[in-house]
Structures are given as C-alpha cells and as structure tokens.
VOKE-257567 format. One record per residue: residue in one letter; x, y, z of N, C-alpha, C, CB in turn. Coordinates in pm, whole numbers, plus 32768, in hexadecimal, padded with zeros to 4 digits. Atoms other than C-alpha are relative to their C-alpha. Glycine has a CB too. Example, Ala and Ser with C-alpha at 12.3 -4.5 7.8 and 13.67 -1.06 7.14 Angstrom:
% residues 2
a80597F89800084CE7E3E830C805A807880007F9D8003807Ds7FAE7F897FFA85577F9682CA7FB3806D80498029802E7F72
% end
This chain:
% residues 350
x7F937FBF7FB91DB149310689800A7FCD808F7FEE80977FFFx7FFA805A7F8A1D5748C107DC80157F687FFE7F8D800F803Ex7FC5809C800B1D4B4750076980B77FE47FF57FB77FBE7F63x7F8B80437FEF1EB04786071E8055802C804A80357FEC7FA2x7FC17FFD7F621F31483908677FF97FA480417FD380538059x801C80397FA41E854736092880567FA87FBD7F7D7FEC802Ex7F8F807A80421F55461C084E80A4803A80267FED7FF27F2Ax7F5F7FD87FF1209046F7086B802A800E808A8025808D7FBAx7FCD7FF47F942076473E09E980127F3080207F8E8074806Bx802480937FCF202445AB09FA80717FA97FEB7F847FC07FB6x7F918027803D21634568093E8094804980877FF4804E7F43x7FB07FAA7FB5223F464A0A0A7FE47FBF80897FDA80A07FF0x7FFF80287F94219045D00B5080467F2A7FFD7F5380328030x7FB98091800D2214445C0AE58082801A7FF47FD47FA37F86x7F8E7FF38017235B44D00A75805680238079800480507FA2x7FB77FCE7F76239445770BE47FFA7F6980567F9B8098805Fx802280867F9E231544350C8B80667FB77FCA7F627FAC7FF7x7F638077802D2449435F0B91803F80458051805C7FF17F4Fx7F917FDF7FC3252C444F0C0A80197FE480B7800480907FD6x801E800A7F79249444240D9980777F6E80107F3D7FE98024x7FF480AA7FFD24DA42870D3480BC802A7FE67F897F847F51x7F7C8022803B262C42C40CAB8087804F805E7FFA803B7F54x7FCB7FC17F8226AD43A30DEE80507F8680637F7680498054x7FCC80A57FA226DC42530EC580767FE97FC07F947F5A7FECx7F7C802F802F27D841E80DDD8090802A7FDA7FE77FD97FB2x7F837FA47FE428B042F90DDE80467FF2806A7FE6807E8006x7FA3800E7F8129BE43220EE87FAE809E805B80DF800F7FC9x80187FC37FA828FE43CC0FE88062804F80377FD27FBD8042x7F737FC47F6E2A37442710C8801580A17F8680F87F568018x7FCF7F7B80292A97453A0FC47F9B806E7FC980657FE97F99x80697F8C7FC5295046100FEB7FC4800280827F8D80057FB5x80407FE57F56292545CD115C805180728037801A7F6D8079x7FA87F837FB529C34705121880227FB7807D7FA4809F8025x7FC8801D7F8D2AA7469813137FD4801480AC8063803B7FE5x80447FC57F822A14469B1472806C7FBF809C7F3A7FB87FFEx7FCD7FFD7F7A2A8D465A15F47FEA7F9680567FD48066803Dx803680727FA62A014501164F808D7FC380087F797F947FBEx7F9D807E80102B2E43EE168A7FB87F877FFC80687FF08073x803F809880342AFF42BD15FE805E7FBB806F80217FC37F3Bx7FCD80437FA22B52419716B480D47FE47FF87F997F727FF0x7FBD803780202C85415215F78090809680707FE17FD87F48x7FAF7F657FAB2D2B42C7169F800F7FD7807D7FA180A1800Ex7FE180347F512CF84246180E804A7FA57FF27F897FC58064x7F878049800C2DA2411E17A6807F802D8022800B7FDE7F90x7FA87F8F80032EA4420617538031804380427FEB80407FD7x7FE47F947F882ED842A718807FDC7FC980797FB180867FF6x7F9F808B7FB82ED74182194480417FD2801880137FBB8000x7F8180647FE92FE340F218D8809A804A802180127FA57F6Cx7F917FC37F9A30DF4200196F7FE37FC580907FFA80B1800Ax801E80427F83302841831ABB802E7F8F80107F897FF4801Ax7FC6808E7FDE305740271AA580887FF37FF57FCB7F987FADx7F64802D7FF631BD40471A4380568046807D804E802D7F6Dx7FAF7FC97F7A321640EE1B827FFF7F9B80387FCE8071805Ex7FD380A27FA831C13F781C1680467FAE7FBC7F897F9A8029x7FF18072802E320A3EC61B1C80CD7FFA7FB97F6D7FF47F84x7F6D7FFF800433733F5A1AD6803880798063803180167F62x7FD07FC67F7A33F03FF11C128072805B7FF780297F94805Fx7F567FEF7FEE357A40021BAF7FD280407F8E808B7F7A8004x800E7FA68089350440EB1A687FA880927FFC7FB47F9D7F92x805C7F827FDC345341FD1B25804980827FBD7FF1801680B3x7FBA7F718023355C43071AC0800980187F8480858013802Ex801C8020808F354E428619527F7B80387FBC7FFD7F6D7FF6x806F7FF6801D33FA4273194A7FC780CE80017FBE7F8D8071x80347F787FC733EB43FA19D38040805D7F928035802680ACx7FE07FCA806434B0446318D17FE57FF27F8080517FFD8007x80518049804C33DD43A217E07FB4807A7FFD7FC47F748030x807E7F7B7FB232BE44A4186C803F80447FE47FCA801E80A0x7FEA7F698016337645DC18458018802F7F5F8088802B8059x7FF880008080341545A316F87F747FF07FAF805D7F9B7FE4x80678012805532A8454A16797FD3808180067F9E7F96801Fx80367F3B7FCB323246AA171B8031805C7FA18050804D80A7x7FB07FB1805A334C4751163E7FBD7FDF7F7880A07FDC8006x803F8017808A32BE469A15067F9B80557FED7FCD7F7B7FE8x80657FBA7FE131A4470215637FC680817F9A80268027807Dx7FFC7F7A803731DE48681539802A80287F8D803880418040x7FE5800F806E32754824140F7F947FF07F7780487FA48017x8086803080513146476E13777FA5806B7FF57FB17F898044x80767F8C8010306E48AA13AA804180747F797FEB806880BCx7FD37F8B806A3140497C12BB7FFE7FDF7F8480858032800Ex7FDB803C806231BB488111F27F7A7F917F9380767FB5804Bx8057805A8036308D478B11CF7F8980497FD47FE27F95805Cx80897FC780192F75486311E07FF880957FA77FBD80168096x7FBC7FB3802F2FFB498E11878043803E7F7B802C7FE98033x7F9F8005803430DB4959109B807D80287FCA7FE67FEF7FE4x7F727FD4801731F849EF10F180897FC8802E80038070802Cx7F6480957FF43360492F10E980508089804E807A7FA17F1Bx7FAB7FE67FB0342A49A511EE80B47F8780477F8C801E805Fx7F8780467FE035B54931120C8034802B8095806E801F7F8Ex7FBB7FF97F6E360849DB134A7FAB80198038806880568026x80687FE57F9134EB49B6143380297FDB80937F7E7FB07FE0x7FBB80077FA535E549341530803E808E804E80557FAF7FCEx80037F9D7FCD36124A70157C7FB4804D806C800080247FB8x80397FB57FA3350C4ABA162E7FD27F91805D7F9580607FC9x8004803F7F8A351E498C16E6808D8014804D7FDB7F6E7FE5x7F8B7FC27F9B367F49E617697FF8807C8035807E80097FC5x802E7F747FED35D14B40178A7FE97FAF809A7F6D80567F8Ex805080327F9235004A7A188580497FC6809B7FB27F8D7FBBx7F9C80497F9B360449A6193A806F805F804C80557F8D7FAAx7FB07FAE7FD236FF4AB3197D7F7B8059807C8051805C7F6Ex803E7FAB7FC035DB4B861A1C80057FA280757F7D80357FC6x8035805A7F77357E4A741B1080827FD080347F917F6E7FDFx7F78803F7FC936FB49EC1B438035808A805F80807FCC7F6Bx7FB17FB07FD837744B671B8D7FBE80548075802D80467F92x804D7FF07F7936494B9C1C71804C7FD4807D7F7C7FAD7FFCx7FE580797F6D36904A7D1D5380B8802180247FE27F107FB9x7F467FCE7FD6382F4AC51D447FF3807D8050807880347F62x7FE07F797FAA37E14C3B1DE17F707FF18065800A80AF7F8Cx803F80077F8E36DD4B981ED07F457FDD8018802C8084802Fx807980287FFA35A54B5A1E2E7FBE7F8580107FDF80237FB2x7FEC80808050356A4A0D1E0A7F497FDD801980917F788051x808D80227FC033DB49FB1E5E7FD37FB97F537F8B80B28051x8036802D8091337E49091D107F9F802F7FAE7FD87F978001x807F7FCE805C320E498F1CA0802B80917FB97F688019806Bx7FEA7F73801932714B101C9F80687FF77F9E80278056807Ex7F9C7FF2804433C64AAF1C097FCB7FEC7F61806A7FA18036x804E7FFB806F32F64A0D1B127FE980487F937FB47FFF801Bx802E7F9B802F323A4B021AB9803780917FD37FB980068045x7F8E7F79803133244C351AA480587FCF7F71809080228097x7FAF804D80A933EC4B2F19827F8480287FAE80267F1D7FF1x804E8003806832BA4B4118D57FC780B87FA67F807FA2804Ax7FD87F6B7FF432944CAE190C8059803C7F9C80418017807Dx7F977FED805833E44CE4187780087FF37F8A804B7FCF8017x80138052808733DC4C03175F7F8080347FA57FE77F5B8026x807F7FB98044328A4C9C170B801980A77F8F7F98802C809Cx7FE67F8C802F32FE4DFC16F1806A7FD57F75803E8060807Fx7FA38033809A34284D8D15FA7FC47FCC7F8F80647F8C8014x80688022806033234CD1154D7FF280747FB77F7D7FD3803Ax80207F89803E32894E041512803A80337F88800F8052804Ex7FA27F8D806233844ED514A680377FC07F6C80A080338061x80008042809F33E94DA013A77FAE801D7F867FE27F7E8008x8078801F806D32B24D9113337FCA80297F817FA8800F802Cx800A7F66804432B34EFC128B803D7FBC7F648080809D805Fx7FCC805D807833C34E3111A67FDD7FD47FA3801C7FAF800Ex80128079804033524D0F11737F90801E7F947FDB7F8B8068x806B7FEE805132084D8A10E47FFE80377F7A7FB88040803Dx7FEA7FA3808932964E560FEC80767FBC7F87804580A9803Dx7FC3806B809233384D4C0EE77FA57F9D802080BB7FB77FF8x803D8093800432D34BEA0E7D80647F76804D7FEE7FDF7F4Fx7FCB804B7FC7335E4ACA0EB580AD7FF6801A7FC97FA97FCAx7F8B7FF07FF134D44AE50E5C801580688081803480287F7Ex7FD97F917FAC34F14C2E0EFE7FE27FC480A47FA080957FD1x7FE5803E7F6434794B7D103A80247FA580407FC17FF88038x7F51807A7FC9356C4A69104C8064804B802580607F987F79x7F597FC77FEB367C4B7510227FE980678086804C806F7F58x7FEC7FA07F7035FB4C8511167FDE7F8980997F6580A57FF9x7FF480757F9735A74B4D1227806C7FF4804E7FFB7F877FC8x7F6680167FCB36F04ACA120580868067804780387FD07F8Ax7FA07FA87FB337AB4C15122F7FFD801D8074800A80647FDCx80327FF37F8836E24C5A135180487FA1807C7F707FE47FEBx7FC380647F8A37474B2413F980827FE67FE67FBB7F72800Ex7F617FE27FFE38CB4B3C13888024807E80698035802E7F5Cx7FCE7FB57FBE38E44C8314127FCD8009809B7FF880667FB8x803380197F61381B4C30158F80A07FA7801C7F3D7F84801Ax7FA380807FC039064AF015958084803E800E80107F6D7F98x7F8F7FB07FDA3A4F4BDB15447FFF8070807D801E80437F88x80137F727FB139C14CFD160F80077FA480B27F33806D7FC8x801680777F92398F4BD2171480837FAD80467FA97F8D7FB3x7F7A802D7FE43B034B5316FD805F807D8000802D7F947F95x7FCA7F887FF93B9E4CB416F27FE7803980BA7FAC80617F7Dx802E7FD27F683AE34D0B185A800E7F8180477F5A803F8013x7FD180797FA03BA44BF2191C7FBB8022807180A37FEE8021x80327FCB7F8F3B814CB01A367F7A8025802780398056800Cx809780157FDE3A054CA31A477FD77F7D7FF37FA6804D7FADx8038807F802C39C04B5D198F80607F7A80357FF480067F57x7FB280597FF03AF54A9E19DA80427FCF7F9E7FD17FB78031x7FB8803280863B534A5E187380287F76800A808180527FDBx8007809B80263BA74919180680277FB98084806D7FD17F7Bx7FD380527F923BDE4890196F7F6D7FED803D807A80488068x809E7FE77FB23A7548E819B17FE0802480A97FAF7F6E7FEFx80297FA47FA6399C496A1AAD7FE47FC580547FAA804F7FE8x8011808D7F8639BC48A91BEC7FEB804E80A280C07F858008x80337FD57FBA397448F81D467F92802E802A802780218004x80917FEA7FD6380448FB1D517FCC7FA8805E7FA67FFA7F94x806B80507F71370F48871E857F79801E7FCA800C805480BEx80877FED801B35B9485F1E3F7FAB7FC7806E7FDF7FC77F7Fx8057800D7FA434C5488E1F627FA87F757FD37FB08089800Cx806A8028803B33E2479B1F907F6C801B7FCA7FFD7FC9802Ex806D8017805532B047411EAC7F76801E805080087F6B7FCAx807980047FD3315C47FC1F2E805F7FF980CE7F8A7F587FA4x7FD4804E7FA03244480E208380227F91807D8001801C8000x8018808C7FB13231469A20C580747F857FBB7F437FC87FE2x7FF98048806732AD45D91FB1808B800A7FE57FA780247F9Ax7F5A7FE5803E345145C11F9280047FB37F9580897FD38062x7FD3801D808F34D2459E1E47808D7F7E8029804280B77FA3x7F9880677FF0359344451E8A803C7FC27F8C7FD07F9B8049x7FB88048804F3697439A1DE57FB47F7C7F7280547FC08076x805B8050808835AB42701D3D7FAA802D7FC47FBC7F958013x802E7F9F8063350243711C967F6380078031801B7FCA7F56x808E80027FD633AA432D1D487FBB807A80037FF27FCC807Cx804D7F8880063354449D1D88800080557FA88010803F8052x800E7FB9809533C045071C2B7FBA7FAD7FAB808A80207FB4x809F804F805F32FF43D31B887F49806580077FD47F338078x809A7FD27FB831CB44861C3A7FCA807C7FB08010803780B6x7FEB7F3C800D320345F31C077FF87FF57F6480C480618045x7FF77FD280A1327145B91A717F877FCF7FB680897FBE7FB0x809580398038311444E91A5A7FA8803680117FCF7F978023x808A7F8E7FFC303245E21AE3800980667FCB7FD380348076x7FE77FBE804730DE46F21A437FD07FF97F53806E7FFB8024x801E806A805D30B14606190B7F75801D7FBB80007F75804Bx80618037801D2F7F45AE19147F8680A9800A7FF27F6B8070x80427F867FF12EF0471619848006805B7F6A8048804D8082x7FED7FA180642F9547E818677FB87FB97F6F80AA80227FF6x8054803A80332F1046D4178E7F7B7FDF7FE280197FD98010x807C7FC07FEB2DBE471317C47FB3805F7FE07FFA80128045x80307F57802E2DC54879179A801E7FE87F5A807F80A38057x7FD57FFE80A82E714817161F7F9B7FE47FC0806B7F9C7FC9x80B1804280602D44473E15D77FBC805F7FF17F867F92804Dx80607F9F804F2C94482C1603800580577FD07FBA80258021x7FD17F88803C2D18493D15667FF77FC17F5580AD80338046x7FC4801D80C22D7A486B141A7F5D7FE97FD2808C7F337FCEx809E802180142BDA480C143A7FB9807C80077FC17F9D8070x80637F8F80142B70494E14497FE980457F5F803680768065x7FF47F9E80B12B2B4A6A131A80647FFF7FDF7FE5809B7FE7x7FB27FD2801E2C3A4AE1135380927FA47FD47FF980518058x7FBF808780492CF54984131E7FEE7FF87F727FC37F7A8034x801B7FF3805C2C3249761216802D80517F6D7FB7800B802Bx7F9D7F9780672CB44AA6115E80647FF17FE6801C8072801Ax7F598027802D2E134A2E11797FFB7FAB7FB680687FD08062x80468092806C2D9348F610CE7FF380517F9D7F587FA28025x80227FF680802D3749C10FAA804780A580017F4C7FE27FDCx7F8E7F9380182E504AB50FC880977FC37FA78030803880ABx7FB5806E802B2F28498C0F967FE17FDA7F777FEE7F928056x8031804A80C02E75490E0E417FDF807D7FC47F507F7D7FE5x802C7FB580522E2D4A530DC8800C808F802E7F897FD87FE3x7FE67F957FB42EBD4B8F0E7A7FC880A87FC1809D7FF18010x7FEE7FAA80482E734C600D5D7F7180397FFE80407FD67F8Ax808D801680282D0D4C230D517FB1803B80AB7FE37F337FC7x80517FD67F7C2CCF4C6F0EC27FBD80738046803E7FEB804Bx80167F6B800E2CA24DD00EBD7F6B80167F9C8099804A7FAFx806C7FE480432B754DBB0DED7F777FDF8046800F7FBF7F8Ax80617FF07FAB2AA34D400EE88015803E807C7FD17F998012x7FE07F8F7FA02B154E340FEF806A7FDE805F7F878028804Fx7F94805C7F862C694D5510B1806580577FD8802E7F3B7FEFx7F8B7FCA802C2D6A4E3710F380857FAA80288002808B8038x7F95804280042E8E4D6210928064801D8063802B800A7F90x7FA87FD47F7F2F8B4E1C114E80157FF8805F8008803F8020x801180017F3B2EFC4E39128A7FF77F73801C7F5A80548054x802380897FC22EA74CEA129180AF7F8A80267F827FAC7F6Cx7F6880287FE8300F4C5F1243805080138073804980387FACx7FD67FD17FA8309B4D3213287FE47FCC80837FE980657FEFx8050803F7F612FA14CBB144280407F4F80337F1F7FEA7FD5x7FB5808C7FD1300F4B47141B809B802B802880047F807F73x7F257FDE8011318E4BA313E28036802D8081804280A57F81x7FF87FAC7F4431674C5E15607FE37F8580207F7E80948051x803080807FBD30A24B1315E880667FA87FE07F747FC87FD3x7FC78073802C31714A12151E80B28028807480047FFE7F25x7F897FEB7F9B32CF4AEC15E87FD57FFA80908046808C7FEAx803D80077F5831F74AFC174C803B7F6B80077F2B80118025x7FFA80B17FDE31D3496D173780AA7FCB80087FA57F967F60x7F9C802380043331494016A8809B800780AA800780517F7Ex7FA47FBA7F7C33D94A2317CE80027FB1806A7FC98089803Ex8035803A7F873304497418C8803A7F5C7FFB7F4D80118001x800280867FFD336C4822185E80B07FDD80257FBD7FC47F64x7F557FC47FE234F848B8186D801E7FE1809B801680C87FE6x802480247F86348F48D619C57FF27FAF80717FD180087FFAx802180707F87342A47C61A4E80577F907F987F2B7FD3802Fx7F6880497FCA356B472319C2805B7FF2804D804280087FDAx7FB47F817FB6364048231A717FDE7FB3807F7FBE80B97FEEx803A80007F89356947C91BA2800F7F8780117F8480318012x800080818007356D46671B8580997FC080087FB67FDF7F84x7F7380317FE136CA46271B4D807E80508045802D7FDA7F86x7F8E7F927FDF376B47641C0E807880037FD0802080068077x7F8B7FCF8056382E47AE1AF77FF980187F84805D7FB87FFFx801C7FD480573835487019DC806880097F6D7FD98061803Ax7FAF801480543923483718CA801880577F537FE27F818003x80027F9480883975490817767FDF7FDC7F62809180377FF2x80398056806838F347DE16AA7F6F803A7FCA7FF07F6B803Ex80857FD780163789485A16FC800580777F9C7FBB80268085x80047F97807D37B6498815FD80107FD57F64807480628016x8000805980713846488C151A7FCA80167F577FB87F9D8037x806C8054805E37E9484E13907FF77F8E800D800C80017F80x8054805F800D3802471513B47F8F7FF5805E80417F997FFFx807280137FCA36EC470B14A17F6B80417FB8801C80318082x80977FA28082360A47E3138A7FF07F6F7F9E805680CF7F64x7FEC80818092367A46AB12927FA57F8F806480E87FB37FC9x803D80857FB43623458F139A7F668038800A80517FD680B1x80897FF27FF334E1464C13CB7F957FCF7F8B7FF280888016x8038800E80683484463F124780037F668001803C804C7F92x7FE58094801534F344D1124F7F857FD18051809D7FC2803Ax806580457FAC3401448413667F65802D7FAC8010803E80B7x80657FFE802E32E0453512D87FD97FB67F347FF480978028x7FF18057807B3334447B117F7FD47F618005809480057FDAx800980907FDC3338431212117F4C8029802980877FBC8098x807E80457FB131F3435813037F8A80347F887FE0804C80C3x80A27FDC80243107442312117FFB80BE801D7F797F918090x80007F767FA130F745B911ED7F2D80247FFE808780AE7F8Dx806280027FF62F9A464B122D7F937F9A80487FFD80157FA6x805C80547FA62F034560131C7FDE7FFA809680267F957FEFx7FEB7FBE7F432FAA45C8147C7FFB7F6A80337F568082805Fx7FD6807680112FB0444E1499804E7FB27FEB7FE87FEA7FDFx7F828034802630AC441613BD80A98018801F7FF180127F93x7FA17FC37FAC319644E71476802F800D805380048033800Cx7FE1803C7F5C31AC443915C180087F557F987F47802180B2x7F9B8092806731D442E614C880507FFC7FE97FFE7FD17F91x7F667FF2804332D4436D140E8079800F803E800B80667FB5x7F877FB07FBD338A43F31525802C7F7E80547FD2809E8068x7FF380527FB0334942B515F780667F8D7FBB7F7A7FDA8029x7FE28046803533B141C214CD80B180467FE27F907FE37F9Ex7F667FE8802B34FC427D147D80467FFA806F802580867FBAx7F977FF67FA0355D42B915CC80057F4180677FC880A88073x7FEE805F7FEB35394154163C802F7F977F897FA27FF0803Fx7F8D8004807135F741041505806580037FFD8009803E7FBDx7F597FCB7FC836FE41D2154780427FA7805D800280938058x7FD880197F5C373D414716AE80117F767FCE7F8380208096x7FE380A47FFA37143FBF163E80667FF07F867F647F927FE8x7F85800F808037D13FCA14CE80948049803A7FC580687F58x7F917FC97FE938D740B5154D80507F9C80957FD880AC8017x800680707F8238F13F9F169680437F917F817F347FCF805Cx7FBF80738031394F3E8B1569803D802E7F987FB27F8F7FE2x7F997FCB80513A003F6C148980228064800D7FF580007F99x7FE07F4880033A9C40A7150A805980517F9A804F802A8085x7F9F7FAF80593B6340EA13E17F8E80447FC0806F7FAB7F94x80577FF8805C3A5740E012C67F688014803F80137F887FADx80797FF07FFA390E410D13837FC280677F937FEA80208081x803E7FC5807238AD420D12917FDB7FD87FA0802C80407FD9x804F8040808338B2414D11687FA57FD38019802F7FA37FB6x80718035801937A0408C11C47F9D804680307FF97F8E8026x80787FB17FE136CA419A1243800580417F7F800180648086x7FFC7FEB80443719421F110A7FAE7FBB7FAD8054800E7FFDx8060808F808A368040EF10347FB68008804780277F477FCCx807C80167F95355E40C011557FC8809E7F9A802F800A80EFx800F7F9E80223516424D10CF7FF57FD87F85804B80558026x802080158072353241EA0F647FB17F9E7FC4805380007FD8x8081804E802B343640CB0F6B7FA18016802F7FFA7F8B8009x80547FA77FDD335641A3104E7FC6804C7F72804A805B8068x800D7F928066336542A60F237FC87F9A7F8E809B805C7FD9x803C805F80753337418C0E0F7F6E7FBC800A80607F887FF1x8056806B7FEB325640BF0EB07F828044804C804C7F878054x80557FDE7F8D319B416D0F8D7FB980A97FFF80687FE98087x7FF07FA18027314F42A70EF17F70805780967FEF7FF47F40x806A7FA67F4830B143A7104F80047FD6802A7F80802C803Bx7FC780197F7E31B0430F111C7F6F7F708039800A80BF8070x803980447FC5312C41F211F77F577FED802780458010804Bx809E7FED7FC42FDD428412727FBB80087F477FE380C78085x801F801A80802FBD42AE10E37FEA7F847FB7804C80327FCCx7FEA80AE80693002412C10547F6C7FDB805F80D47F63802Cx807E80417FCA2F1B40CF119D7F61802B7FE6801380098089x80A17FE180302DF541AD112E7FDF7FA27F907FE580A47FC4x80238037806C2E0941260FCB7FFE7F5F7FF6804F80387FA7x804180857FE32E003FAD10327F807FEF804180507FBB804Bx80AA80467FB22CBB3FC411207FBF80537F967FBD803280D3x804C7FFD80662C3A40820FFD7FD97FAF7F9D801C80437FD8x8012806580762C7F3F8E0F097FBE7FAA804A80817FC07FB3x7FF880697FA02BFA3E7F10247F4B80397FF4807F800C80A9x80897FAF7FF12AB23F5C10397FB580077F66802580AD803Dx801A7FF480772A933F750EC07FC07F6F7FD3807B80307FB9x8023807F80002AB23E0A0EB27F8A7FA7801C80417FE18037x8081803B7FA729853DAA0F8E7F69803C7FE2801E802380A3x80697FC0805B28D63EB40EDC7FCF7FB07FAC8029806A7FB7x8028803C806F28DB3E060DC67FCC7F5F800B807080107FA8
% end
C-alpha cells in the first residue's frame, strides 16, 4: 500500500513538473493581470504629440483637436470597450460639457480649469441619472434609450435659442488666461498645451482604473455579466460607476473644445458625432484606451486630407478604409498590430 502511494505521489509529482514545462509555451499575456508599469513603447507614444508641436507648427489647432476628440473616445472606450455597453448618444454628454463651459464664459466666467471642471460636474450628474436606464435592459434597449436621450438634449438644445443660441451657436465667449499667464492665442499654442495635459492627466487616471479590480470586473462583466454575481460583483453598481466616469470624461472633453475654440455650436449634441465616435473606436481598437486616440487620430486626419482632394465623396473612402479595417484587421488597428508581433514572436519561438 505504501509502495503504491509513494509510486502514485511520484507520478503526480512528474505530471505537475510536465505541466510546470508546458506553462512557457502558453501565451503568458492572458494569465498575467494587468499592472501599471509603461513599457517603453507608451512613452514613445506620448512623445510624439511633443515633437509635433516642432515639427508641425501650422497644425497646432488640428493637432489639439486631434487630443480632445481622442479624450471623447476615450470615454467612450470605458463603457463601450471594457464595459460593454454600446452607447449611440454619448454626444450628449459631451455637448452637456461644452455648453456648461461656453455659457460660463458668455455670463463672465471664463477662468479655464474651474470651467473645466464644473462641465464635468454636469455631465457627471446626467450621467448618473442615465445610468439608472441604461442598466436596466441589454443591448438593444441601450442603443434606443442612448439615442433618445441624445435626440431629445439636441432638440431641447435647439428649442432654447435663447440660452444656447440654436443653430447659429453660442458665440461671445472670452476665456481668461491659462493658470493666469498663458493667453489662449490664435495658432493654437496655448490650447495645444492645455488639451495635452488635460490629455495626458485624465489618461492616467483611466489606466489605472481599467488596471485595477475594479477594471477588472468590467472585463468579466463584459464576457459574462450573468455569472458575476456569483462571486460577489454587484453588476449594477458597477455599470453605473463607469457610465458616471465614462459622462465626467466625456463632458470634460466638451469643454475644453468650447474653451479652445470659443465657440460652441449645436453639432456638439449631434448623432452624428455618437456615429463618428463608433467609427473611430472601430478603426483604432475598442478595449485598449490606445486604440482610441488611434482611431480618433487616423480618421480625423483622414477626414481633413481626403476631404482636401475630394470634398464631394470623402466619405466613401473612409467608408472602404472602415471596411478593410473590419475585414482585415479584425480589433481595429491596435488589434491586426497585436496579432502580427504575435505571430513574429511565435515565429522565433519556434
């Protein structure tokens, strides 16, 4: 009897040691838990807004709107990527955002950080109150309650001329200067600045948020919502919690349009700006927070050069660009590029 425990633990202790050997050859990355270091390839990354302030001078105002629109993705990507909740009118609570900070500065506020921050404020609370919604259907149901949401802001938005300005938009804003030093000039230099530290700050806090548990849980709220409740994640609350954060960011990014271009227009409520959003996070990649300053960067310097040599039809070919993304490239850009240095890594393996 003992002779054949000691054979059976001896068997078992070899069988754990194959499995030790046969660990290596698995894909590591999808049992490592996400952590907070940056790799080199991220500084890169956040560099190259720097250098293009020298290196393209006459594209600062481009470039700044490059930055904000990625910010909006952004907030998008937390609902949508991690999350997984599809939202059609999230423009909403970036025109939430922009009106706050445009209608500040028109009755005298114009101090940028605070204005900021009160958009986000705003946009937060509405969040909220969405959120109650959103949580309570699946996916259809929260395309349709989204969208109504942001139909009826954008009407409720063109109905109150006399606050918003309605389709002539919201003009007459001054915006103090920046930290009071810093004027917001014409070549866009002190909004390049402002939409990159803004940028790069709120970006930071995402990482780490999408790297935490509680990232985590949305991660497996997303693949399995049903199942989450069994180890103690209250679904609800958690949804809810992004769906508030994902409208803060959005508001804030409303904002420092508003602020940037002193002027606020009735576009920002927009669907199409919910559609262009999905488009961007389609091209760059959802779930990465990466792919959502790609996507936003690659369409909107798209836009600007195709629509420059074809202003009739520019669409079509962002259209096809989008449909060989989708074919070819399946998880958007930051998606095709993972799965080549994988295959590249596999290769050398072998």
């Amino acid at each position: 009897m003992s002779a054949f425990s000691s054979s059976a633990l001896k068997a078992k202790s070899a069988a754990g040691a194959t499995d030790n050997q046969l660990v290596p050859a698995m894909d590591k990355s999808a049992l490592r838990l996400p952590n907070d270091r940056w790799k080199p390839l991220e500084i890169v990354f956040w560099l190259l807004p720097v250098a293009s302030y020298f290196l393209f001078p006459d594209y600062l105002v481009l470039i700044s709107q490059i930055m904000i629109v990625g910010l909006f993705a952004l907030s998008l990507d937390l609902i949508l990527g991690y999350a997984g909740i599809v939202s059609l009118g999230h423009a909403a609570f970036f025109g939430l955002g922009a009106y706050t900070a445009g209608l500040l500065s028109v009755h005298g506020w114009g101090e940028p950080i605070s204005g900021l921050l009160a958009a986000g404020v705003v946009a937060g609370i509405a969040g909220l109150i969405v959120s109650f919604l959103v949580v309570r259907g699946q996916d259809l149901a929260r395309l349709m309650v989204t969208l109504g949401i942001g139909l009826m802001l954008f009407e409720a938005a063109n109905k109150a001329a006399f606050i918003t300005g309605g389709v002539d938009g919201l003009s007459g804003m001054a915006m103090s200067n920046l930290f009071g030093v810093f004027e917001f000039d014409l070549f866009g230099k002190t909004a390049f600045w402002y939409s990159f530290g803004v940028l790069f700050i709120l970006f930071v806090l995402m990482r780490r948020l999408v790297n935490s548990p509680f990232g985590m849980s949305l991660r497996g709220i997303r693949e399995g919502g049903r199942r989450m409740p069994a180890i103690g994640a209250h679904v609800d609350r958690r949804l809810k919690a992004i769906f508030t954060v994902a409208a803060v960011i959005a508001g804030m990014a409303g904002a420092l349009l508003a602020q940037t271009t002193q002027f606020v227009g009735l576009d920002v409520l927009g669907f199409p700006r919910s559609a262009e959003l999905l488009i961007m996070l389609v091209l760059g990649g959802t779930g990465r927070l990466y792919g959502a300053l790609i996507g936003a960067a690659v369409f909107m310097v798209a836009q600007d050069k195709i629509s420059g040599l074809d202003p009739a039809y520019w669409q079509f070919y962002i259209g096809l660009f989008l449909v060989l993304i989708v074919l070819f490239a399946r998880g958007g850009i930051m998606g095709g590029a993972e799965k080549i240095i994988a295959r590249f890594k596999r290769k050398e393996a072998a």
